[in-house]
Predicted model as a PDB file, atoms N, CA, C, CB and O in Angstrom, pLDDT in the B-factor column:
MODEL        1                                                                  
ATOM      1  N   UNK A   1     107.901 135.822  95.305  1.00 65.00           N  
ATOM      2  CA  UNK A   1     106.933 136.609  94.575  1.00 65.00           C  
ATOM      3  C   UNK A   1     106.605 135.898  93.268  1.00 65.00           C  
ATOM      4  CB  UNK A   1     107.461 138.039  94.315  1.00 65.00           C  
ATOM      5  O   UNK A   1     107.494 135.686  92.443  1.00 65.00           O  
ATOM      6  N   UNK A   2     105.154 135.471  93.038  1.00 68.00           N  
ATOM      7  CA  UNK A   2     105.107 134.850  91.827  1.00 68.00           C  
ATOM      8  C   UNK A   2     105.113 135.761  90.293  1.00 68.00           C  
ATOM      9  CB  UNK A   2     103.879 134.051  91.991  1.00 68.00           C  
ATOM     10  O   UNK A   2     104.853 136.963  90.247  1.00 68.00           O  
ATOM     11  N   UNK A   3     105.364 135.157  89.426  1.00 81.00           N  
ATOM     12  CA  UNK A   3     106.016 135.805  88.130  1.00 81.00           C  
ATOM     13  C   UNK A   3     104.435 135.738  87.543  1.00 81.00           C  
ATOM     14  CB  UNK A   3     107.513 134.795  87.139  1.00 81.00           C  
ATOM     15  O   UNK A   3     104.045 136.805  87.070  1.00 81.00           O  
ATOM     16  N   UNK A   4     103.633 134.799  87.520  1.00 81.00           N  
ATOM     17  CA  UNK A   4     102.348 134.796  86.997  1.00 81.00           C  
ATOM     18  C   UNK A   4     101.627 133.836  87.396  1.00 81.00           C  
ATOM     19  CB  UNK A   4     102.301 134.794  85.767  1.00 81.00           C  
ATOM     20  O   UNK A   4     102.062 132.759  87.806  1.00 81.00           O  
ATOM     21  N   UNK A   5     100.192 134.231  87.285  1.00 77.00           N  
ATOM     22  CA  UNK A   5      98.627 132.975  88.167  1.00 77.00           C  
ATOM     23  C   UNK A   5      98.922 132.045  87.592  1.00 77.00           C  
ATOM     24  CB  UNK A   5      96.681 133.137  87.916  1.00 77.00           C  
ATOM     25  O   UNK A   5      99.370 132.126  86.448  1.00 77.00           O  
ATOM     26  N   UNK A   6      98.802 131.237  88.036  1.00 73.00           N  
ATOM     27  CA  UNK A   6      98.355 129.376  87.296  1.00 73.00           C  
ATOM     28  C   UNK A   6      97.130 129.181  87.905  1.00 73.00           C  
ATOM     29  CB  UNK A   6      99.509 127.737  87.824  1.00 73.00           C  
ATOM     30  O   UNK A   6      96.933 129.646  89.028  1.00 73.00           O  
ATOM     31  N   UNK A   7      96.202 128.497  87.262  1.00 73.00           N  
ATOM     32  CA  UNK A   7      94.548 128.623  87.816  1.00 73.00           C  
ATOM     33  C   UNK A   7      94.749 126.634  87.336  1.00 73.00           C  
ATOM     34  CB  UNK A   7      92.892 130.168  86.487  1.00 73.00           C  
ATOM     35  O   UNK A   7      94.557 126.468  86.132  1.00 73.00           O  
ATOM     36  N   UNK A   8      95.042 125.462  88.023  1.00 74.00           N  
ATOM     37  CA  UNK A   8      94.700 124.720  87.896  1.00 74.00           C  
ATOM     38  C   UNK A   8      93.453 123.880  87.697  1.00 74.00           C  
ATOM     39  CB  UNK A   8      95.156 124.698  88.303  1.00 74.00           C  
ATOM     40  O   UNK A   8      92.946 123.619  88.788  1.00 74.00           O  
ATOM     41  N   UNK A   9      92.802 123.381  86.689  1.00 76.00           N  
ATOM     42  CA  UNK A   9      91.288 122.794  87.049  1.00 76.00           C  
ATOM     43  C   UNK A   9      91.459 121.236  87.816  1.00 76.00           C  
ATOM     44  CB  UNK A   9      90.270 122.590  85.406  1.00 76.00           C  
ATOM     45  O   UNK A   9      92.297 120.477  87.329  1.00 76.00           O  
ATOM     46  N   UNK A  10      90.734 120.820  88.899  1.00 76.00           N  
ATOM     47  CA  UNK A  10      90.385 119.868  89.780  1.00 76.00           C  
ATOM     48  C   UNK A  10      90.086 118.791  89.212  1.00 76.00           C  
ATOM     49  CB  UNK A  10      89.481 120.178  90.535  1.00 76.00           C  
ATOM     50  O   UNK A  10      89.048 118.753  88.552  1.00 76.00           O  
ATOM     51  N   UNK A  11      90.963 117.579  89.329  1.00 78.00           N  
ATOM     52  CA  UNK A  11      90.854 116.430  88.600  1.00 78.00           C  
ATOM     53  C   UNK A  11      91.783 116.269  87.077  1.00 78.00           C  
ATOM     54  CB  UNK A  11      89.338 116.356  88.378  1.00 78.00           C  
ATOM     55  O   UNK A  11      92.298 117.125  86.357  1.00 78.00           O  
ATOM     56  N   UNK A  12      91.718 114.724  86.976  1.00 83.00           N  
ATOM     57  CA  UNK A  12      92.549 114.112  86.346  1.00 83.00           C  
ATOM     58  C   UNK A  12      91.939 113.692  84.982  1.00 83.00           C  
ATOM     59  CB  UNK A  12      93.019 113.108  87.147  1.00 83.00           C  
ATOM     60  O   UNK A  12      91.178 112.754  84.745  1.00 83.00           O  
ATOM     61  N   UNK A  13      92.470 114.634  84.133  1.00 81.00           N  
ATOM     62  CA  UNK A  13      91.787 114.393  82.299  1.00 81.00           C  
ATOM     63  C   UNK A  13      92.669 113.724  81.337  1.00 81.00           C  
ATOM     64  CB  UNK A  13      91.503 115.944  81.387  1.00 81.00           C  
ATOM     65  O   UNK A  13      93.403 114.252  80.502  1.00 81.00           O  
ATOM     66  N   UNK A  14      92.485 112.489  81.581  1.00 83.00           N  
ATOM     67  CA  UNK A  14      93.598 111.156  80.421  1.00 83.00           C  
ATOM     68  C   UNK A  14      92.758 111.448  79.354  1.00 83.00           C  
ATOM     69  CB  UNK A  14      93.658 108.981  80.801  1.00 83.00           C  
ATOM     70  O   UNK A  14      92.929 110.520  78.564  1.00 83.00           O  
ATOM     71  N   UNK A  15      92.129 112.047  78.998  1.00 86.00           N  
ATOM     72  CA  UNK A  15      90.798 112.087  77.777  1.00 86.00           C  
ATOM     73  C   UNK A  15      91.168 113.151  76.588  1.00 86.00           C  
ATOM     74  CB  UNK A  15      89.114 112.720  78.561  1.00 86.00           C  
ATOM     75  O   UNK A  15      90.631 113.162  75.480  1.00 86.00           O  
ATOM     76  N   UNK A  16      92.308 114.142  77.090  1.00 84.00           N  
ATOM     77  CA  UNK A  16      93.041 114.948  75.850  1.00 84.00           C  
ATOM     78  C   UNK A  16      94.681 114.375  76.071  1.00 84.00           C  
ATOM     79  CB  UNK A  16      92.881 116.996  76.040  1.00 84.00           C  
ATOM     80  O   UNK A  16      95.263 113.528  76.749  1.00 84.00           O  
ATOM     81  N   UNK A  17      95.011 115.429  75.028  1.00 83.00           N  
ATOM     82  CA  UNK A  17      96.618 114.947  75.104  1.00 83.00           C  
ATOM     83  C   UNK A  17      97.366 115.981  76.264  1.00 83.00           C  
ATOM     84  CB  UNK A  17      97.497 115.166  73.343  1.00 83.00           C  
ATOM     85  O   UNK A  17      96.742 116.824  76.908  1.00 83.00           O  
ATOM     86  N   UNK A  18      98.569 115.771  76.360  1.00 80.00           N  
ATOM     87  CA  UNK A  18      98.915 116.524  77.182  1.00 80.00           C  
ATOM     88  C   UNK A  18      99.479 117.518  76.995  1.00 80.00           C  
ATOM     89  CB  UNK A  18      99.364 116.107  77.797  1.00 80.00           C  
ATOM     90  O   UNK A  18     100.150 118.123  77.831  1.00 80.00           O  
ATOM     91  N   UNK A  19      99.187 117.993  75.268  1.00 84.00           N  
ATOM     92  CA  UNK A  19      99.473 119.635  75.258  1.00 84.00           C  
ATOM     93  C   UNK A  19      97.960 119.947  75.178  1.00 84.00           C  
ATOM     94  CB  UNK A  19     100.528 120.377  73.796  1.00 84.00           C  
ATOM     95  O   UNK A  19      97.705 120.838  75.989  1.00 84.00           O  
ATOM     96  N   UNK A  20      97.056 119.613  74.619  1.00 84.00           N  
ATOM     97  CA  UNK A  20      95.788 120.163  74.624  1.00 84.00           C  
ATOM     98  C   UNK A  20      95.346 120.102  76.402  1.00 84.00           C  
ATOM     99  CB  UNK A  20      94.736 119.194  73.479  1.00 84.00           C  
ATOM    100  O   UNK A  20      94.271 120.607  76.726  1.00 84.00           O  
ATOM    101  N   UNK A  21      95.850 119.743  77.007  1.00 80.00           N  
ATOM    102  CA  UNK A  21      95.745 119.494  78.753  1.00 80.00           C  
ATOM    103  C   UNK A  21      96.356 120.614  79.720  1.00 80.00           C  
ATOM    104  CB  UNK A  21      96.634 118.066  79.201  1.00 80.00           C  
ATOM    105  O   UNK A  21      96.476 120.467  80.936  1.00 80.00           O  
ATOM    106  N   UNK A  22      96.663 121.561  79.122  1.00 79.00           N  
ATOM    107  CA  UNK A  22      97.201 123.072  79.214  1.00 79.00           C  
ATOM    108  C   UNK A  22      96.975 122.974  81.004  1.00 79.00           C  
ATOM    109  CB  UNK A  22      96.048 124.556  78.132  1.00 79.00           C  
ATOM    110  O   UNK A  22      97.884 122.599  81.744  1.00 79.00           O  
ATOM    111  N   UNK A  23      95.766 123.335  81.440  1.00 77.00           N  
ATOM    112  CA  UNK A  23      95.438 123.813  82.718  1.00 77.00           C  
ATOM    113  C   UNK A  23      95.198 122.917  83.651  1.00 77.00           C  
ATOM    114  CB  UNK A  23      94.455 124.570  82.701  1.00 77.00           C  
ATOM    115  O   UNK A  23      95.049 123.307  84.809  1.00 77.00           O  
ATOM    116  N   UNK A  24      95.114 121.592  83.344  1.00 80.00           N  
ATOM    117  CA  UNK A  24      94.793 120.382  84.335  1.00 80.00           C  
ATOM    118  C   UNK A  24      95.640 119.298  84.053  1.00 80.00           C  
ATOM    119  CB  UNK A  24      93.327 119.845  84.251  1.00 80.00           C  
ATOM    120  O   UNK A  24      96.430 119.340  83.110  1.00 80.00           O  
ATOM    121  N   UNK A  25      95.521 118.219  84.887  1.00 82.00           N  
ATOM    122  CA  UNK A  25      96.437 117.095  85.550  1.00 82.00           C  
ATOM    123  C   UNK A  25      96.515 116.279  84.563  1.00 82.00           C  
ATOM    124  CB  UNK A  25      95.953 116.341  86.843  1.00 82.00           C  
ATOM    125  O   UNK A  25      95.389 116.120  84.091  1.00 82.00           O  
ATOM    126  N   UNK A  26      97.423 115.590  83.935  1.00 83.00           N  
ATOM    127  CA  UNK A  26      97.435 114.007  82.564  1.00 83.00           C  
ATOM    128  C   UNK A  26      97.629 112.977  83.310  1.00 83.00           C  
ATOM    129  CB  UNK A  26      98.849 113.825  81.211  1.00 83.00           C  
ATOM    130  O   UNK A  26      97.249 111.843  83.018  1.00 83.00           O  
ATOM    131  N   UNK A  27      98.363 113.354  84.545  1.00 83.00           N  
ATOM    132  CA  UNK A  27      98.431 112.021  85.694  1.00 83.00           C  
ATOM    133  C   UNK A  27      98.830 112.480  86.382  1.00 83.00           C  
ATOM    134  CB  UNK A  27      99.096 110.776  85.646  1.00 83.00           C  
ATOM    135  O   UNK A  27      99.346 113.594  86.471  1.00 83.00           O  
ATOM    136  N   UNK A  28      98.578 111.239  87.410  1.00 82.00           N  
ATOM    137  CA  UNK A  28      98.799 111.094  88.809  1.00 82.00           C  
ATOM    138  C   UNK A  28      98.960 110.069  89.643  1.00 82.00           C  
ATOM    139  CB  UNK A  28      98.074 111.542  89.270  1.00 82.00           C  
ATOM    140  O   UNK A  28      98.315 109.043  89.428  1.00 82.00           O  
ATOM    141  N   UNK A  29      99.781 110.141  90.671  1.00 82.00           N  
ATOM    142  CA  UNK A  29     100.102 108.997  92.021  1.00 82.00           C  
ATOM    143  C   UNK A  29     100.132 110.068  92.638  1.00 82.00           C  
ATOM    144  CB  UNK A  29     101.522 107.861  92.234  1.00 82.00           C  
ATOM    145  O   UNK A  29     100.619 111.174  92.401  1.00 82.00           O  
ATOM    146  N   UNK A  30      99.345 109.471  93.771  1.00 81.00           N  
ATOM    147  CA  UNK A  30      99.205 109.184  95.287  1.00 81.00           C  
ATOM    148  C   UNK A  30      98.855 110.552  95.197  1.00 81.00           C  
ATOM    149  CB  UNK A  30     100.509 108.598  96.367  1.00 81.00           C  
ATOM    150  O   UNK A  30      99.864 111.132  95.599  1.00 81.00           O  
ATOM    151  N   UNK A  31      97.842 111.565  94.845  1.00 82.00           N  
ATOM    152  CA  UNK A  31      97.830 112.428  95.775  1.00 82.00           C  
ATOM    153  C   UNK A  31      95.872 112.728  95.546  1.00 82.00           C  
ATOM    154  CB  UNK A  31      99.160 113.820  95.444  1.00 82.00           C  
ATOM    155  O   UNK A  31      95.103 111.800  95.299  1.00 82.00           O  
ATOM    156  N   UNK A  32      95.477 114.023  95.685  1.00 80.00           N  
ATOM    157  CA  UNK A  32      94.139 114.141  96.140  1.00 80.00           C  
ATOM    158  C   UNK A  32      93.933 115.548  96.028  1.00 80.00           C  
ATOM    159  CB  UNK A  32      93.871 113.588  97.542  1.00 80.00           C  
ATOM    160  O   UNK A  32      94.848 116.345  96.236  1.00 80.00           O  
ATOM    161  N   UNK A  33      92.499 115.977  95.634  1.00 80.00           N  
ATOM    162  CA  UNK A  33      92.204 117.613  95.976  1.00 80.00           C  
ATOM    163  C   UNK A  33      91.598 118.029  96.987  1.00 80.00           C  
ATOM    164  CB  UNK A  33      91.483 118.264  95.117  1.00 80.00           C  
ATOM    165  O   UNK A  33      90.736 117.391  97.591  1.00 80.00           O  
ATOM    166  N   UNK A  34      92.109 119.458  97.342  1.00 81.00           N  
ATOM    167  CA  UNK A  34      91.273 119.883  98.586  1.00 81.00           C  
ATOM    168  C   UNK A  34      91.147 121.389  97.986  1.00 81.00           C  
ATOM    169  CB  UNK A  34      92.107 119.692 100.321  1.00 81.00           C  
ATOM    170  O   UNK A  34      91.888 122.109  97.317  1.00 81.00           O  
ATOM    171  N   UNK A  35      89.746 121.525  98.595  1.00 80.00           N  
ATOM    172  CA  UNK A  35      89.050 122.864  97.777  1.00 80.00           C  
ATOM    173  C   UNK A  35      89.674 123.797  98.822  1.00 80.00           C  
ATOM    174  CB  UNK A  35      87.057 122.994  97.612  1.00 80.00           C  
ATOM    175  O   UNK A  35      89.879 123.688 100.031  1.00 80.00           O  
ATOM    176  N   UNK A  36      89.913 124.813  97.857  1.00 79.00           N  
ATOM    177  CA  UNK A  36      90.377 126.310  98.210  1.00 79.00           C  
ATOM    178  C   UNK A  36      88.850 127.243  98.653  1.00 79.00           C  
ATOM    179  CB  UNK A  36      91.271 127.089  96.587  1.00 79.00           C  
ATOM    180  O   UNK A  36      87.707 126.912  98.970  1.00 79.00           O  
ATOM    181  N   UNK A  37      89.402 128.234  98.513  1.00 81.00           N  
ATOM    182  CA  UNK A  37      88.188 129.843  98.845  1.00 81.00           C  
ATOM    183  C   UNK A  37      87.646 129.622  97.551  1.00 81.00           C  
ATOM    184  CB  UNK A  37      88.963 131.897  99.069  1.00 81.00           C  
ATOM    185  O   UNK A  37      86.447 129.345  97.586  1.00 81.00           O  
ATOM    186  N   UNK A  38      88.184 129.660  96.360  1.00 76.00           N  
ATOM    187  CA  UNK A  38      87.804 130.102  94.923  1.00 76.00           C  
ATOM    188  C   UNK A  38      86.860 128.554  94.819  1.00 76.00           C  
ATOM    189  CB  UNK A  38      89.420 130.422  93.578  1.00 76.00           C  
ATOM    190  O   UNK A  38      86.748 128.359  93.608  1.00 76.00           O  
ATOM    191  N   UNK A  39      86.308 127.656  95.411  1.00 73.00           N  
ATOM    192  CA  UNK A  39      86.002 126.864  94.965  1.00 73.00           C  
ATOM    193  C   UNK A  39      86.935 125.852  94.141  1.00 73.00           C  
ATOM    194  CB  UNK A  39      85.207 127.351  94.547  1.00 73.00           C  
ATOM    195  O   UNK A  39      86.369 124.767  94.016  1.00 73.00           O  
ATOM    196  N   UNK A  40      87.910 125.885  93.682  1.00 74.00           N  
ATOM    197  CA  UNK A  40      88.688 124.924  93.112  1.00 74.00           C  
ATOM    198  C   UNK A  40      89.548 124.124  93.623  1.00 74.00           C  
ATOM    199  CB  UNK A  40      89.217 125.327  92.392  1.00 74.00           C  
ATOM    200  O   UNK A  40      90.190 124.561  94.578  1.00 74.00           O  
ATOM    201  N   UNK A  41      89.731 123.190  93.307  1.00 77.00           N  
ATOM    202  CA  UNK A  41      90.544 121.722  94.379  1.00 77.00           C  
ATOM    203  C   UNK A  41      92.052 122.359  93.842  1.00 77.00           C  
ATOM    204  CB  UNK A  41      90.129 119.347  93.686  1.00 77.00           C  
ATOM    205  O   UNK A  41      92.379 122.531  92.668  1.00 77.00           O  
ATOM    206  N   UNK A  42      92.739 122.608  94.878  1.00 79.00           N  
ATOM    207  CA  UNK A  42      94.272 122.375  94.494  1.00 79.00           C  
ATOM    208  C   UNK A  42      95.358 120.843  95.013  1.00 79.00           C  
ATOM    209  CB  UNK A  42      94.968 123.777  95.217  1.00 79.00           C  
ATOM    210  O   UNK A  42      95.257 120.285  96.106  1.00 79.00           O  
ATOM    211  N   UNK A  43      96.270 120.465  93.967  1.00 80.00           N  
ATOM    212  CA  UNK A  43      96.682 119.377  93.936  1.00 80.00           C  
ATOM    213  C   UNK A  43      97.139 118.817  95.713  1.00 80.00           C  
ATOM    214  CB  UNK A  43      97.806 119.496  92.802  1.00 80.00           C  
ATOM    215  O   UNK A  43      97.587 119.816  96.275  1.00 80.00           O  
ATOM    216  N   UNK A  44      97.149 118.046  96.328  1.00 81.00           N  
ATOM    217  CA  UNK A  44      98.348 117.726  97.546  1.00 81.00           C  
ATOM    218  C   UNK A  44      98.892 116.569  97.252  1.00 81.00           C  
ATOM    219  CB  UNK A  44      97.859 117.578  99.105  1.00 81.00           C  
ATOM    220  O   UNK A  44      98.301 115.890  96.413  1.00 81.00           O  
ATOM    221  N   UNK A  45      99.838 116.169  97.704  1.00 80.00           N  
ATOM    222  CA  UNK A  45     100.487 114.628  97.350  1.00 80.00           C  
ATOM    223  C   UNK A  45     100.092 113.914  99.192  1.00 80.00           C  
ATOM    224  CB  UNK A  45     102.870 114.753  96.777  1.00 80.00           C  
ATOM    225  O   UNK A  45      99.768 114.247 100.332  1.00 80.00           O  
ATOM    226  N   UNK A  46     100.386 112.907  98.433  1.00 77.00           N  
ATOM    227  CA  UNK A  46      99.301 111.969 100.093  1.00 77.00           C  
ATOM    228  C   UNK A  46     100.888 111.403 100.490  1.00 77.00           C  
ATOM    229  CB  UNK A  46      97.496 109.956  99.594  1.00 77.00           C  
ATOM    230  O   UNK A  46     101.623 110.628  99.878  1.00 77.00           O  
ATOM    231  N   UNK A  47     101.058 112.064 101.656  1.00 70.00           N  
ATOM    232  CA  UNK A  47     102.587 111.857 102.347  1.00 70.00           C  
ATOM    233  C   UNK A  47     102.617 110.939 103.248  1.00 70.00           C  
ATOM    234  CB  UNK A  47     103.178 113.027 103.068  1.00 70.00           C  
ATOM    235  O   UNK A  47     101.475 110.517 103.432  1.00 70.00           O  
ATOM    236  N   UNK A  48     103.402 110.416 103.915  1.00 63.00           N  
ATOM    237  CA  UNK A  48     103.503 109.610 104.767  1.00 63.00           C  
ATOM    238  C   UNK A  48     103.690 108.407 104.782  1.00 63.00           C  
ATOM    239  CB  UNK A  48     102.871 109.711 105.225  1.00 63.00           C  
ATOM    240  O   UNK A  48     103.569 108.022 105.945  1.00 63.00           O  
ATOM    241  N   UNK A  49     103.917 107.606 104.122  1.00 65.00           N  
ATOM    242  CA  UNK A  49     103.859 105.817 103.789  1.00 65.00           C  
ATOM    243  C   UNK A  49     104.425 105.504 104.811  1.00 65.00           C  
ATOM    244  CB  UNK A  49     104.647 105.044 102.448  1.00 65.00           C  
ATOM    245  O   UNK A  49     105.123 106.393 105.299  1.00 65.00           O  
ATOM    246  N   UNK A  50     104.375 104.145 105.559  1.00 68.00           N  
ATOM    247  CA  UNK A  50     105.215 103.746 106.664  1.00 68.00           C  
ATOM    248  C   UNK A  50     104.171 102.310 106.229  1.00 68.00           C  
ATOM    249  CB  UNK A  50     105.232 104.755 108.473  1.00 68.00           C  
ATOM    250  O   UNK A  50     102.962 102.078 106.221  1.00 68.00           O  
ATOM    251  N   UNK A  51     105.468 101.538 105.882  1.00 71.00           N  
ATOM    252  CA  UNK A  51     104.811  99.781 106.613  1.00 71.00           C  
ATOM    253  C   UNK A  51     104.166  99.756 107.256  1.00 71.00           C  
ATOM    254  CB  UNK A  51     105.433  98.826 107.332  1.00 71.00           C  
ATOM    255  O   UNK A  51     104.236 100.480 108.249  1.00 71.00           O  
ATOM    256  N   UNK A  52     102.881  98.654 106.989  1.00 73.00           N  
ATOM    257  CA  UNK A  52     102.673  97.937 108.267  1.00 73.00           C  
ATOM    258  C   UNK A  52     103.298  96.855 109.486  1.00 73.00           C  
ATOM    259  CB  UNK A  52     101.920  97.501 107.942  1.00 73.00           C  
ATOM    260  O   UNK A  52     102.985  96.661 110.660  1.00 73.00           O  
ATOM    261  N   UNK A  53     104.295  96.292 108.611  1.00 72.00           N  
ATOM    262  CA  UNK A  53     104.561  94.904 108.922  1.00 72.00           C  
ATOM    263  C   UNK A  53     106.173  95.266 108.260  1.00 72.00           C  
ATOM    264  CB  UNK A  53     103.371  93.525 108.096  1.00 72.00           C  
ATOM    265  O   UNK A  53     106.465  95.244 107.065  1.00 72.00           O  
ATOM    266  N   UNK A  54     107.091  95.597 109.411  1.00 77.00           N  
ATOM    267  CA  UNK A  54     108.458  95.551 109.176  1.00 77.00           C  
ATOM    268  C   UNK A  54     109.350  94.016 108.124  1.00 77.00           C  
ATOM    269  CB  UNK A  54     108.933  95.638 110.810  1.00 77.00           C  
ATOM    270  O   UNK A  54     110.263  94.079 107.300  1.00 77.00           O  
ATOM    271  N   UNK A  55     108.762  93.106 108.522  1.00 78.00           N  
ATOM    272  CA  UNK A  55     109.244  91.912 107.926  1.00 78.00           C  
ATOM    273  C   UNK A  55     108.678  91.342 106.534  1.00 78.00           C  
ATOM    274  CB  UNK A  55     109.052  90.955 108.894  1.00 78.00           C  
ATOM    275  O   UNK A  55     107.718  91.774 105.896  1.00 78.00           O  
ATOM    276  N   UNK A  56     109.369  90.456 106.284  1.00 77.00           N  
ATOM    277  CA  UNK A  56     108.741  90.024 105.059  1.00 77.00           C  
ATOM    278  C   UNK A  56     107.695  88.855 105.594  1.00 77.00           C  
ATOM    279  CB  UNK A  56     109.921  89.467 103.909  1.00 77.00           C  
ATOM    280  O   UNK A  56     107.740  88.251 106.666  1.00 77.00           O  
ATOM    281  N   UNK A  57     106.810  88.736 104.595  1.00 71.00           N  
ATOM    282  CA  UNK A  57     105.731  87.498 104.991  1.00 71.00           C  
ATOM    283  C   UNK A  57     105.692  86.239 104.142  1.00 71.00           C  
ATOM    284  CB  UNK A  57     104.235  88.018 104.911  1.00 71.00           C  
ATOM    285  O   UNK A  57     105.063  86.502 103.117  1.00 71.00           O  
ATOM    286  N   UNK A  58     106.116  84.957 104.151  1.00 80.00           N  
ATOM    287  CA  UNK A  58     106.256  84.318 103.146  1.00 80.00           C  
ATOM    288  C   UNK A  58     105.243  83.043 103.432  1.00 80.00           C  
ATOM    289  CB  UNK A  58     107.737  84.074 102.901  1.00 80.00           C  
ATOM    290  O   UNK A  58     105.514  81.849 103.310  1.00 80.00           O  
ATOM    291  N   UNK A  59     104.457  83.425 103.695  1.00 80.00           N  
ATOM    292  CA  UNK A  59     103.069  82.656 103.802  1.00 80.00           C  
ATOM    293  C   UNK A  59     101.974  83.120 103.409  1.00 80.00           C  
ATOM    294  CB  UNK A  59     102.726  82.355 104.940  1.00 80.00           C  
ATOM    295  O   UNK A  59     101.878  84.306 103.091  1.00 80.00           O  
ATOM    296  N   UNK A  60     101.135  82.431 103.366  1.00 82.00           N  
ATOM    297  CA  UNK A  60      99.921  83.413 102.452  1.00 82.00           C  
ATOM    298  C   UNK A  60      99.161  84.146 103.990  1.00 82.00           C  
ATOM    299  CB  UNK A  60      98.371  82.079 101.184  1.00 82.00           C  
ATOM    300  O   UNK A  60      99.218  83.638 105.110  1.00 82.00           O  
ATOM    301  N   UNK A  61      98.745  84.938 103.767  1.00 76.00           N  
ATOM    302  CA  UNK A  61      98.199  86.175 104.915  1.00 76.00           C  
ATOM    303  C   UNK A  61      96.859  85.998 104.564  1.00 76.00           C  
ATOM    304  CB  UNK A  61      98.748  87.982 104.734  1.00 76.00           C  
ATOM    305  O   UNK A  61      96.441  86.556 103.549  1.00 76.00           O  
ATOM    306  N   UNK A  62      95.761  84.968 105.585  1.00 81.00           N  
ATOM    307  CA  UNK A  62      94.735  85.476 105.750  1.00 81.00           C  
ATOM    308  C   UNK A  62      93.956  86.889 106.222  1.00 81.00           C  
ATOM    309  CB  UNK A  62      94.569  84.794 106.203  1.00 81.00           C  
ATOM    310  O   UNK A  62      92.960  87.395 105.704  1.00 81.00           O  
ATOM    311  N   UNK A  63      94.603  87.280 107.182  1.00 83.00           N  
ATOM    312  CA  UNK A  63      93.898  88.439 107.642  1.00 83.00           C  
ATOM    313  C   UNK A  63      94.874  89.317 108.491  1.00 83.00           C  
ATOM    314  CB  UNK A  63      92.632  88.012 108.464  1.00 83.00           C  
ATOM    315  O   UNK A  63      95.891  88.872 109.024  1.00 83.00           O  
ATOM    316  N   UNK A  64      94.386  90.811 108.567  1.00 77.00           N  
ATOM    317  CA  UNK A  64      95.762  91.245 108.984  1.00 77.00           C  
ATOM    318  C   UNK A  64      94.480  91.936 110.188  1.00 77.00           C  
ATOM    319  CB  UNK A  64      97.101  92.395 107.692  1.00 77.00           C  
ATOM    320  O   UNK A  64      93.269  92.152 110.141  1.00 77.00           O  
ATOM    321  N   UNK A  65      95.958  92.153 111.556  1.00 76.00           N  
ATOM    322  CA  UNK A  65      95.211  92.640 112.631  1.00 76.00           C  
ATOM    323  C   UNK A  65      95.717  93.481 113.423  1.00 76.00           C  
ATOM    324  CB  UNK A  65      94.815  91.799 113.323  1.00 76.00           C  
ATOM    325  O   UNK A  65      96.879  93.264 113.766  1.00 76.00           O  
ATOM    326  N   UNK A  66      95.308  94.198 113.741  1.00 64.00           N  
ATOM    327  CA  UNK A  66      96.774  95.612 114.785  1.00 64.00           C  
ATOM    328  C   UNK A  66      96.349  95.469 116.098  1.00 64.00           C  
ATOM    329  CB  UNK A  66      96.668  97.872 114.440  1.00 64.00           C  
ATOM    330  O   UNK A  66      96.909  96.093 117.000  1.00 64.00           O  
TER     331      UNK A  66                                                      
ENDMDL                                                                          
END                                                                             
């Protein structure tokens, strides 16, 4: 049961400080918004990483191919 709303705003504002940054993001890795009902993007983190290439490569890599 939540104790109180948090109304996040959509997107990433390096442009105040991060107490004047009260309701929105000061940074971020790896993630992305996806809009809700209310119109507003809520945060997700972008999951999943997996190598491409189990090994190390110690040559220079023209082009990569699956």
């Amino acid at each position: 049961m939540p104790h109180a709303s948090l109304k996040l705003i959509p997107g990433v504002d390096q442009n105040r400080t991060p107490a004047l940054n009260e309701a929105a993001i000061s940074e971020s890795n790896l993630i992305r918004f996806v809009p809700d009902r209310q119109g507003m993007g809520l945060p997700q983190k972008l999951g999943g990483w997996t190598k491409l290439i189990a090994t190390t490569q110690w040559d220079t890599v023209r082009a990569l191919h699956e």
